[in-house]
C-alpha positions as CSV (number, residue, x, y, z in Angstrom):
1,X,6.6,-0.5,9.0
2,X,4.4,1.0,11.7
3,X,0.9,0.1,10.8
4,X,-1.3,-2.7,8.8
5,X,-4.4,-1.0,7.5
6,X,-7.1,-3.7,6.1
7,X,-9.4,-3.4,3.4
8,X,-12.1,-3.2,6.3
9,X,-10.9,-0.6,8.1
10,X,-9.3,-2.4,10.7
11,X,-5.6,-1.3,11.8
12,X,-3.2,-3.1,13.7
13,X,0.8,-2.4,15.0
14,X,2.6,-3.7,12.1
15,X,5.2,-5.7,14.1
16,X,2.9,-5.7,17.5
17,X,5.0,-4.3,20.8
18,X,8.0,-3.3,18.4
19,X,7.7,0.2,18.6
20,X,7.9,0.4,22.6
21,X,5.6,1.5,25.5
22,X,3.4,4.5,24.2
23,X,5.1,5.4,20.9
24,X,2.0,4.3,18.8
25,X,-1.9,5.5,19.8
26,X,-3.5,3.8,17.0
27,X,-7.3,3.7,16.2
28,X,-8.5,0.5,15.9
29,X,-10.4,1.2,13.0
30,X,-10.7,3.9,10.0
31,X,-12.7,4.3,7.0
32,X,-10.6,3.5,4.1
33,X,-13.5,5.2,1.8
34,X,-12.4,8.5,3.2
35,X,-8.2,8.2,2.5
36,X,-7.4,11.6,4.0
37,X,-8.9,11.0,6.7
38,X,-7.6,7.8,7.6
39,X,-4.3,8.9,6.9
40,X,-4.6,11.4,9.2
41,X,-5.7,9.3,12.0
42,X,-2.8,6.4,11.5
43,X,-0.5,10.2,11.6
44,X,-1.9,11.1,14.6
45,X,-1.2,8.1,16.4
46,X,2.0,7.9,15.4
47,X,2.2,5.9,12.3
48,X,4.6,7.4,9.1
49,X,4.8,4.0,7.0
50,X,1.6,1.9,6.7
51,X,1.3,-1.2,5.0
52,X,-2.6,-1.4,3.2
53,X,-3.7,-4.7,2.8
54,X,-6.2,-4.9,0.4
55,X,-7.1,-5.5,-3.6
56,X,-7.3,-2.8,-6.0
57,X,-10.3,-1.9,-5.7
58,X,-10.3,-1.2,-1.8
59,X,-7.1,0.4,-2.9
60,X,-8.8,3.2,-5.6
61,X,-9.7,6.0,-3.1
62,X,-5.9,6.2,-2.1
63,X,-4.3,5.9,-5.1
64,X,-6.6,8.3,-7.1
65,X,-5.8,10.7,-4.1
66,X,-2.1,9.8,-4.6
67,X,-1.4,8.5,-1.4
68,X,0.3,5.3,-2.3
69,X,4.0,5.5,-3.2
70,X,5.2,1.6,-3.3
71,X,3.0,-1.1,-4.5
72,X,3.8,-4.9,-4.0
73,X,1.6,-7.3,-5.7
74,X,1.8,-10.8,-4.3
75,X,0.3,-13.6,-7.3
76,X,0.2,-17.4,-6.7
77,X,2.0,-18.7,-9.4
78,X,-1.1,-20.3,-10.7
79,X,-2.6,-17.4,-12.1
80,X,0.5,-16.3,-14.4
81,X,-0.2,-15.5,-18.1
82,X,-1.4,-11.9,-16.6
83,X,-0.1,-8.7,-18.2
84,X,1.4,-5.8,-15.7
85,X,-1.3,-3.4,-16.8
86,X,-3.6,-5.4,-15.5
87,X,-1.5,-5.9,-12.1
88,X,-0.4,-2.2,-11.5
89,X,-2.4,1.7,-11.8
90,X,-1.2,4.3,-14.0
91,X,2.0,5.5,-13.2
92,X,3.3,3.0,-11.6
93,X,6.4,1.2,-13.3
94,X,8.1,-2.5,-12.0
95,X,11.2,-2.3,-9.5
96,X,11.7,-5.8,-9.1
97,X,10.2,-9.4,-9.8
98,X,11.0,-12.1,-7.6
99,X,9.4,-15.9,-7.6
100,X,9.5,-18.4,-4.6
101,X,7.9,-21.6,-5.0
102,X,4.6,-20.8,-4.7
103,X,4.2,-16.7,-5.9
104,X,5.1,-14.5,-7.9
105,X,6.1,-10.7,-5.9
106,X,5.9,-7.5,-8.4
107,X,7.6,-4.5,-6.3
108,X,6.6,-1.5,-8.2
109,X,7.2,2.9,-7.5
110,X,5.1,5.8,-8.3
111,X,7.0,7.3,-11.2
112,X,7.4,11.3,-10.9
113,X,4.8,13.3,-13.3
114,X,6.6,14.2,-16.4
115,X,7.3,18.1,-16.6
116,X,7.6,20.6,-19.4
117,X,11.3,19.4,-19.5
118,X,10.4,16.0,-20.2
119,X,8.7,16.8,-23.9
């Protein structure tokens, strides 16, 4: 992981110092309501995995551009009883389920479109 991008637009080294002297030029902020752009940014500064932290809705603008290929939902375990339609976006299916003591962790993939060869 090279980057944390917040809901807010704030970025930060995801492991700070790990990467070495100069290897990472990151802005200190981006606007996550422009995805491409932000993207582009954290690439230009050196970033190829970024972590977003953020709910779903600060998520939308990435996802709908398809930008996000691994999705890991973290749920205290008081909120259970919720379905994984509610948890995940369209086209997104469950790679693992883990519990601790005090969460629930959904890891889930971007599942390939179907093709023609798929009917």
């Amino acid at each position: 992981m090279d980057a944390v991008l917040y809901a807010d637009g704030r970025v930060r080294e995801a492991v700070p110092g790990s990467h070495g002297e100069g290897i990472l030029h990151l802005p200190g902020r981006v606007d996550p309501a422009a995805p491409d752009a932000a993207l582009r940014a954290l690439f230009d500064g050196g970033a190829r995995t970024v972590l977003f932290r953020g709910g779903r809705s600060q998520a939308d603008p990435f996802l709908r551009a398809g930008m996000i290929d691994h999705i890991t939902v973290v749920l205290p375990v008081e909120v259970g009883g919720l379905a994984t339609g509610e948890l995940l976006p369209t086209g997104y299916s469950i790679d693992a389920l883990t519990r601790d003591s005090d969460a629930v962790v959904i890891h889930a993939a971007r599942r390939p479109a179907p093709t023609e060869e798929d009917s």
